[in-house]
N, C-alpha and C positions, 0 to 999 in steps of 0.2 A: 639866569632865571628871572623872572618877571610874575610880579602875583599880581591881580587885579582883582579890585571890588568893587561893585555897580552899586548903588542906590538911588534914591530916585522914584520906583516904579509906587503906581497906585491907579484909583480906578478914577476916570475923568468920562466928563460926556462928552458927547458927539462936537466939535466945535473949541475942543478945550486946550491948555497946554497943559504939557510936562516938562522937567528939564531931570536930565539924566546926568548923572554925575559915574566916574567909574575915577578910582583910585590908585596910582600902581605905587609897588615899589619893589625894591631887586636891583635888576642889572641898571646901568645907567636909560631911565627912561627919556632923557630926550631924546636921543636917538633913535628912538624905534616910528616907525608908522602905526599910528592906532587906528582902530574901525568899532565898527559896531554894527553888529548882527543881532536879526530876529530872528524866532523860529515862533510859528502859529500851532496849538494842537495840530498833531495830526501830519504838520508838513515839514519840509527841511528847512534847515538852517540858510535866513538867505539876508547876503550882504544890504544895509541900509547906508555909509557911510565910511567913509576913511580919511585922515588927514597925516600929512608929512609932518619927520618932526621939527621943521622949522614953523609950521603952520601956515606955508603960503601956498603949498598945494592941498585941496579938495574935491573929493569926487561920492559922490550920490546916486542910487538906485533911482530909474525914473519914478519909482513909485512914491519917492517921497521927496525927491524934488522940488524947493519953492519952499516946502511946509517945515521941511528936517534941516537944522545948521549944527555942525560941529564945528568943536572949537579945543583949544588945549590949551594947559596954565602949566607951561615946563616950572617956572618955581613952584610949582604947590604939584608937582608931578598929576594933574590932570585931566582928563579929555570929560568933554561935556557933549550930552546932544540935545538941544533944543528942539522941541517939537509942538509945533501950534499946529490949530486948522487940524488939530485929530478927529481920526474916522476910526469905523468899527472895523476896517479891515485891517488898522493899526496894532489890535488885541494879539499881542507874542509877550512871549520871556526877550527880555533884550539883552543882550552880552557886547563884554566889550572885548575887545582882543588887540593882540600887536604881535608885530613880526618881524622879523631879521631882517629880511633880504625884500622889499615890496615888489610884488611882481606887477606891473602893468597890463599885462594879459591875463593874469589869473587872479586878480586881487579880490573879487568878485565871488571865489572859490572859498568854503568854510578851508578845505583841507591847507589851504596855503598860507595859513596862519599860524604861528606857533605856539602863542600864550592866550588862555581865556579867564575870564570871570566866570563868576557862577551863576551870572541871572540877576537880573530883577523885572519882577511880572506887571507888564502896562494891559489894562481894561479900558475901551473907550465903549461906554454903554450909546445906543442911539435912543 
């Protein structure tokens, strides 16, 4: 079992950063892949970012691409996601998650994740 908690979120203008912080502990967290998903009023859950848990593999949504870096602090059991250059289409609850077994073709998928957070709410006003 793996528990996580995001904090982080608040409201920033058009242009601004955030840095997201999610916390785990439980099972041995180095070893897991962690990510990080939005979900916008209204739409699904959808993948922003994942990294190994060595940290030398990373992969990103084109949608946020350039703008979004993750990163992880296995001694302080951490994954962080840096986010400049926000836009209003940024405005979601963002979660963090990790998973057992990372799938390569499915990783993209909320349902292939095993452990989540419970949110923290990012606002980018324009």
């Amino acid at each position: 079992q793996v528990q996580l908690v995001e904090s982080g979120g608040g409201l920033v203008q058009a242009g601004g950063s955030l840095r997201l912080s999610c916390a785990a502990s439980g099972r041995t967290f180095s070893r897991n892949t962690l990510g990080w998903f939005r979900q916008a009023p209204g739409k699904e859950r959808e993948f922003a970012a994942a990294i190994s848990w060595s940290g030398d593999f990373t992969v990103y949504a084109d949608s946020v691409k350039g703008r979004f870096t993750i990163s992880r602090d296995n001694a302080k059991n951490t994954v962080y996601l840096q986010m400049n250059n926000l836009k209003p289409e940024d405005t979601a609850d963002y979660y963090c998650a990790a998973v057992i077994l990372f799938s390569s073709s499915g990783y993209y998928q909320a349902k292939n994740w095993d452990y989540w957070g419970q949110g923290t709410q990012v606002t980018v006003s324009s």
